[in-house]
VMD Tcl script that draws the C-alpha trace (Angstrom):
set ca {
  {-166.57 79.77 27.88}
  {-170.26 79.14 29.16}
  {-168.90 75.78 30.84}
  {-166.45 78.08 32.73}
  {-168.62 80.92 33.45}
  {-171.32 78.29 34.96}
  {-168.63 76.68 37.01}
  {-167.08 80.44 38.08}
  {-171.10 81.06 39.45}
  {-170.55 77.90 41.75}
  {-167.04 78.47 42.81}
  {-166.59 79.62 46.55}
  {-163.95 80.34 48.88}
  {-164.10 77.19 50.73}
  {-162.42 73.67 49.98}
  {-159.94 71.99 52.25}
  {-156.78 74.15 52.66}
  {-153.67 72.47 53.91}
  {-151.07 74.51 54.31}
  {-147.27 73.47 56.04}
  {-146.39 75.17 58.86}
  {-143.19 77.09 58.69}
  {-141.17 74.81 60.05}
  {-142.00 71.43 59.52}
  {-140.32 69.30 57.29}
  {-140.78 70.21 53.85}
  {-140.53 68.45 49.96}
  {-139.15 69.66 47.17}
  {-141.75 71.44 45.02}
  {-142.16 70.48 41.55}
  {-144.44 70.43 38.04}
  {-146.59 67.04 39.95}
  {-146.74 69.06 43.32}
  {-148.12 72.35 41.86}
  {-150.74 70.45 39.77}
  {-151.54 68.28 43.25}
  {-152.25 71.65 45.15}
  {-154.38 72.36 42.11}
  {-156.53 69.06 42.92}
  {-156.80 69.73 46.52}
  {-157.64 73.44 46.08}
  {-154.07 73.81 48.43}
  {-152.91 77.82 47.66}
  {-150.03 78.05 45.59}
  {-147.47 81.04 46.97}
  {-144.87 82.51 44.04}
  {-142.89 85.49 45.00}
  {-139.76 86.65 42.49}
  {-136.10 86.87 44.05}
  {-133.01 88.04 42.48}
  {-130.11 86.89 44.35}
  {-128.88 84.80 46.84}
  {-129.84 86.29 49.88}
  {-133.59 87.07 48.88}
  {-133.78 83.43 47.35}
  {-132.54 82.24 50.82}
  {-135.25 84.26 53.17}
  {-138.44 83.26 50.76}
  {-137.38 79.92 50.43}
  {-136.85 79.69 54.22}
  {-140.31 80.89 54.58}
  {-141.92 78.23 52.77}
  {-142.83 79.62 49.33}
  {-143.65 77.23 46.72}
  {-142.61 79.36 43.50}
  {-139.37 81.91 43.15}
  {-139.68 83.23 40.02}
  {-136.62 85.04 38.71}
  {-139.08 87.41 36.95}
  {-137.40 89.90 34.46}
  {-138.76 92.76 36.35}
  {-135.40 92.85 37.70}
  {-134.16 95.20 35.24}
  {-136.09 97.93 36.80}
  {-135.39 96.69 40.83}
  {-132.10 95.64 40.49}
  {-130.26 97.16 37.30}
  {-132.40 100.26 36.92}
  {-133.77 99.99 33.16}
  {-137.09 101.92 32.19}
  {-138.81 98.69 31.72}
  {-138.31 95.00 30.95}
  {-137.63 95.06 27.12}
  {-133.80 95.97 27.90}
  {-132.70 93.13 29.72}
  {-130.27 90.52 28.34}
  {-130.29 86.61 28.78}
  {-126.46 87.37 30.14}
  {-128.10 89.39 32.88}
  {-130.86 86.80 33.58}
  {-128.87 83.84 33.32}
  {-126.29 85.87 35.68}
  {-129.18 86.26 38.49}
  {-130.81 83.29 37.91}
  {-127.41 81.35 39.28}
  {-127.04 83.20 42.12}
  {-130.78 82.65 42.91}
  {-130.37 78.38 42.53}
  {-127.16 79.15 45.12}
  {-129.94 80.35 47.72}
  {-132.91 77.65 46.85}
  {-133.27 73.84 47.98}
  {-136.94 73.58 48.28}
  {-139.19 76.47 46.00}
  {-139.77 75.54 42.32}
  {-137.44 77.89 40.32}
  {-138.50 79.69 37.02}
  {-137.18 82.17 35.25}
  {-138.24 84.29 32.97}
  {-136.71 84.36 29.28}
  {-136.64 88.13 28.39}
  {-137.25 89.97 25.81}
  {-135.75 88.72 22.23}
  {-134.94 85.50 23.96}
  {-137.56 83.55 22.18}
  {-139.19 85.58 19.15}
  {-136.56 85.10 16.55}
  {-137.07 81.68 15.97}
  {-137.85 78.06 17.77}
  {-134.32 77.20 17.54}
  {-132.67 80.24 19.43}
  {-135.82 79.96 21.74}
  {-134.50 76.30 22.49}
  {-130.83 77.07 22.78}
  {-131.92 79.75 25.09}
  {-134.33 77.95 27.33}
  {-131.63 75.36 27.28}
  {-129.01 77.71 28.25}
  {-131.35 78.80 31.83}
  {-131.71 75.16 32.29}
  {-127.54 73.85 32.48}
  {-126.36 77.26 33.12}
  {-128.85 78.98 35.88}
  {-130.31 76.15 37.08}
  {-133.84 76.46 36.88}
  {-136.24 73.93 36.69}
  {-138.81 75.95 33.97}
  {-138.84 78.95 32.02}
  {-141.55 81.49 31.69}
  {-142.39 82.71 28.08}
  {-145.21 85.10 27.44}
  {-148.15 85.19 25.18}
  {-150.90 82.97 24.60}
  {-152.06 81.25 21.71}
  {-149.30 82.42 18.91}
  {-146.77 80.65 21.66}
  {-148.19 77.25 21.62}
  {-146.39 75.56 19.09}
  {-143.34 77.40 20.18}
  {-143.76 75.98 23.57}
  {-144.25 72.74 22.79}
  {-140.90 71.78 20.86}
  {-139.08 73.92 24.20}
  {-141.64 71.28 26.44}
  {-140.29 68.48 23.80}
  {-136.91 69.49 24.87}
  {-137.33 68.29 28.19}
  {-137.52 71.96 29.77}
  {-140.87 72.94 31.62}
  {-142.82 75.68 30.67}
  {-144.32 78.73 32.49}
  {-147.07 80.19 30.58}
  {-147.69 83.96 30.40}
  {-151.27 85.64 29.33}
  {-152.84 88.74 29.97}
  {-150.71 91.82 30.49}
  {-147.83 90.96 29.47}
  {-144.90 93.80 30.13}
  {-142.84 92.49 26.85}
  {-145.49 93.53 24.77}
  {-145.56 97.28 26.44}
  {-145.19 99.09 23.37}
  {-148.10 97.06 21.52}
  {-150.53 97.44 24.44}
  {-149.80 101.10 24.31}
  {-148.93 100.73 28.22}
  {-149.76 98.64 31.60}
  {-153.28 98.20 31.21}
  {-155.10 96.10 32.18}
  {-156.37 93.10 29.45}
  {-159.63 91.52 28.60}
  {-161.96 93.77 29.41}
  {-164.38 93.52 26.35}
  {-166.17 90.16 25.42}
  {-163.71 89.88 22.43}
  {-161.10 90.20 25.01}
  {-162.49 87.45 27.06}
  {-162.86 85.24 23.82}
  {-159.33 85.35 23.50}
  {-157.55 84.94 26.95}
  {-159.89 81.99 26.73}
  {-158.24 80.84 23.50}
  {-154.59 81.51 25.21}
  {-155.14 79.76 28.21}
  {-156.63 77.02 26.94}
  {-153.71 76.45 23.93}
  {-150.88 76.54 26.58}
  {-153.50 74.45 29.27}
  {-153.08 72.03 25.39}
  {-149.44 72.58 25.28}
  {-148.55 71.13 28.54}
  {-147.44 74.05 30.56}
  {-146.35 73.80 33.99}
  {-148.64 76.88 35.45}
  {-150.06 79.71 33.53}
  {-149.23 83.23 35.11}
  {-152.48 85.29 34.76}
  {-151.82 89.27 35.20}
  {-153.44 92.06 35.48}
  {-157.14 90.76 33.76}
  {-160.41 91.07 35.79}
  {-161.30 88.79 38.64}
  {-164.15 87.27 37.32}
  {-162.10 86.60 33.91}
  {-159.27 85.05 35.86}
  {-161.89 82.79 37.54}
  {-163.76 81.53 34.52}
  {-159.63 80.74 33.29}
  {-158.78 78.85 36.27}
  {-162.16 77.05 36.34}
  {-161.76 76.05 33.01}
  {-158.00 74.93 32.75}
  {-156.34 71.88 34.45}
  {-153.02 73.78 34.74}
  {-152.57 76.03 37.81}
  {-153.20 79.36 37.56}
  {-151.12 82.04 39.10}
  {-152.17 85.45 39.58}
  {-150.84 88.55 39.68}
  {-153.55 91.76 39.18}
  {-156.26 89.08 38.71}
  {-157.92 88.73 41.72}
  {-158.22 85.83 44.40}
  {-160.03 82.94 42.30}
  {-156.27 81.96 41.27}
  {-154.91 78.76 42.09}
  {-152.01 80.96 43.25}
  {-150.49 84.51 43.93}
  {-147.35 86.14 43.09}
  {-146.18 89.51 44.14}
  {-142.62 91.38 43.37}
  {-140.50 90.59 46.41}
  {-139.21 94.74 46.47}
  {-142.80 95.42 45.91}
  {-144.06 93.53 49.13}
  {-141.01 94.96 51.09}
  {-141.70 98.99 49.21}
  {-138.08 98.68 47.94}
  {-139.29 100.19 44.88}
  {-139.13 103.97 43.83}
  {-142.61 104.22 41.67}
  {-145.98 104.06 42.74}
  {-146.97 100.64 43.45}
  {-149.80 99.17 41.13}
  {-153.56 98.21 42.48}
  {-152.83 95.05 43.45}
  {-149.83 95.55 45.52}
  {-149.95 94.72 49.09}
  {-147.10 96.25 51.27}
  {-145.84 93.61 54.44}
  {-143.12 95.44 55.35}
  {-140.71 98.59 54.89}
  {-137.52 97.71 54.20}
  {-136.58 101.00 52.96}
  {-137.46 103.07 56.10}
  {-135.44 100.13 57.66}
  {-132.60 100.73 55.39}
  {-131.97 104.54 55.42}
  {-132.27 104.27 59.20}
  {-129.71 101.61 59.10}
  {-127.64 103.59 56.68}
  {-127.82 107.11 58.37}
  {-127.56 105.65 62.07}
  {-123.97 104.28 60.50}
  {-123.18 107.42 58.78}
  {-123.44 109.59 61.81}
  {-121.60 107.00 64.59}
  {-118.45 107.63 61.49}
  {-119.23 111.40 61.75}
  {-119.02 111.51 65.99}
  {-116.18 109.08 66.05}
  {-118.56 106.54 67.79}
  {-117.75 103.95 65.33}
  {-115.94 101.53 65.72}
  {-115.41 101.16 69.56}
  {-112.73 99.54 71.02}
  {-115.05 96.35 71.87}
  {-115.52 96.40 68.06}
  {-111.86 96.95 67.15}
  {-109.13 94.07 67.10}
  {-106.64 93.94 69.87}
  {-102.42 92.59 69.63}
  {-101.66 90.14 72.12}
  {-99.94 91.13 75.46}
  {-96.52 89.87 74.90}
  {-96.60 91.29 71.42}
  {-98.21 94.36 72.52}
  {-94.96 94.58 75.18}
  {-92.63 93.64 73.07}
  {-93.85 96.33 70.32}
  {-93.72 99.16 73.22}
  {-90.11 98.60 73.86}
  {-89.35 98.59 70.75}
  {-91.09 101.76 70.34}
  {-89.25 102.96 73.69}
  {-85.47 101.94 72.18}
  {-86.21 103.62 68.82}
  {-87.40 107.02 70.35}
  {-84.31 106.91 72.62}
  {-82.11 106.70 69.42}
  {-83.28 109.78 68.35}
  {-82.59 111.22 71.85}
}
mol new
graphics top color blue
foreach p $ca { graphics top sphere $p radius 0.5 }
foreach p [lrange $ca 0 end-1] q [lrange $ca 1 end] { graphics top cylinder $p $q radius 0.2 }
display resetview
């Protein structure tokens, strides 16, 4: 911890910083490439996605990570919080998600239940997002009780996301969303975490919502990239909730959110610009509206001529 804290006291903001243009011809991330930005103090981007058309627009735009994050039962299927998710639902997002991806590193997230019983269902699951959803690593949470857990799933060939800090799966235990080591016992023991799944062999470790300087001394100390979330911008990396960036949520967005866009103002607009063109009989125009052909069209009016003569 004192090695960390003394190399947290000389850490700056500088270093060389390449980053791709958007654009240019691009690689396929992977475990070597996140651990090379790492070395070269390169920024590692993460955002989450949850179908095909979000994977699609943040992979075009150059984002290393897409984490299928299991926040998506509360932005896409409306649960109270993450514990309710299934591996069904998961494993059912995560597909559509590898559809929309050829160049981001995908994770997903195992949720709740997925991996607690036992190392064997915690295999058969992680195994199940690997030939099933197509990811290329799965994100488990907690610290140094995971370890040993996460190393038979790493010595089943699947790459491992760690998970310390606030973690949401263990909600009910933290007695909320607060935010974690914030007392020098605290600090002792994100210490321990990160450095038992740095041990393990984890791909990244996903640090949220834990104090800057904490996060820091963590990334300073570990030779696995750090990813951050709530934890300031000493991180090897960021992540942010793609409906979060885009306020596509309906709660108040936490501290660390930063907004770059408003899809939802886009949206309604969208949606009640349609609803009225309906209303006024503006939509659809004729220019919008398919059309017979001419000789069908005059055949179909004399038709329409002999028939109404019949009735004559």
């Amino acid at each position: 911890m004192e090695r960390a804290l003394s190399a947290t006291m000389r850490r700056g903001t500088g270093g060389n910083v390449s980053l791709t243009p958007i654009g240019e011809p691009r690689h396929k991330i992977t475990v070597a490439t996140l651990l090379e930005k790492k070395l070269h103090h390169e920024p590692i981007t993460c955002l989450t996605a949850y179908d095909y058309a979000s994977a699609r627009l943040v992979d075009d735009a150059a984002i290393d990570i897409i984490l299928v994050g299991d926040s998506l039962a509360m932005t896409m299927l409306g649960y109270e919080n993450t514990l309710s998710v299934t591996v069904d639902e998961m494993l059912h997002h995560t597909r559509a998600v590898r559809r929309g991806v050829k160049h981001a590193f995908l994770i997903a997230d195992m949720p709740y239940g997925s991996y607690h019983v036992g190392v064997h269902e915690a295999v058969r699951n992680a195994t199940r997002f690997m030939k099933e959803g197509g990811a290329e690593a799965v994100k488990i949470e907690g610290g140094e009780k995971r370890a040993d857990l996460i190393r038979r799933v790493i010595d089943a060939e699947i790459p491992v996301a760690g998970h310390i800090g606030l973690t949401p799966q263990s909600v009910n235990v933290m007695g909320g969303y607060k935010v974690q080591g914030k007392s020098l016992g605290d600090i002792e023991q994100l210490m321990r975490d990160a450095t038992a799944l740095d041990r393990a062999g984890v791909a990244c470790i996903y640090l949220e919502g834990i104090p800057r300087e904490v996060a820091a001394m963590i990334t300073e100390e570990v030779r696995t990239p750090t990813i951050g979330i709530g934890a300031g911008p000493d991180c090897d990396g960021q992540v942010l909730v793609f409906h979060d960036i885009l306020n596509l949520t309906f709660a108040q967005p936490a501290k660390f959110v930063r907004r770059y866009g408003d899809a939802a103002a886009t949206i309604t607009e969208a949606v009640q610009a349609f609803r009225a063109d309906v209303m006024s009989h503006q939509y659809p125009a004729d220019s919008e509206s398919y059309h017979l052909p001419k000789e069908t069209q005059a055949a179909l009016e004399t038709v329409l001529e002999r028939k109404q003569a019949m009735r004559k």
